[in-house]
C-alpha positions, -999 to +999 in steps of 0.1 A: +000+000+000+013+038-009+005+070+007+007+102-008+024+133+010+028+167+005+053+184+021+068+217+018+104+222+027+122+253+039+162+250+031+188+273+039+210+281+010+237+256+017+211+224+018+194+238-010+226+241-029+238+209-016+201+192-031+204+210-065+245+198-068+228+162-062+199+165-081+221+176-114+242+149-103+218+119-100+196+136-128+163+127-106+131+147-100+137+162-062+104+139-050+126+111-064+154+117-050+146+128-015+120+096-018+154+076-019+169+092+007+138+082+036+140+052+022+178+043+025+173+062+062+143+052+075+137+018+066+154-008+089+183-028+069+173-059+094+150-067+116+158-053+151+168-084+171+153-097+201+163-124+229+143-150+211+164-142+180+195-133+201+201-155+229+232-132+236+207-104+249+198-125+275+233-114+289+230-073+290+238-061+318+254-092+341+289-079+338+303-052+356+337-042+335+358-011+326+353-011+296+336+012+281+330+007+247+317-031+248+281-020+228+301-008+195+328-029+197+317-062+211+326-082+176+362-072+179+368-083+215+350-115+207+375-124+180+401-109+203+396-136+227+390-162+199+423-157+184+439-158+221+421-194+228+432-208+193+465-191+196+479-194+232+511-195+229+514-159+209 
């Protein structure tokens, strides 16, 4: 199902020169264009995960640790400690 929208913008001159650069660029209408860019911001590239999805969510929260930057980076000290299990002698 589609929905139609009006909507009437109000740019300063740098984002409008900024659209019009991109619009000569892309050589799109500006509903196109500005239709591709909700869509490539606003839709969801996967579906949020939950703990019945991700058992691992079970876990936020349990550990109390220094570090401080386990959220963005989690994937990096997992393989961290991989590599030091399959490795232990480096």
């Amino acid at each position: 199902m589609s929905h139609s929208l009006t909507l009437t913008l109000d740019l300063d001159d740098t984002l409008k020169q900024a659209l019009d650069r991109a619009l000569e660029q892309n050589q799109q209408s500006a509903e196109t264009l500005i239709l591709q860019l909700l869509i490539q911001n606003l839709t969801p590239a996967s579906p949020m995960p939950d703990a019945k999805t991700d058992p691992l969510l079970k876990l936020i929260g349990c550990i109390n640790t220094d570090i401080s930057d386990v959220a963005e980076n989690h994937d990096h000290y997992i393989g961290q400690a991989l590599y030091e299990e399959m490795h232990p002698n480096e």
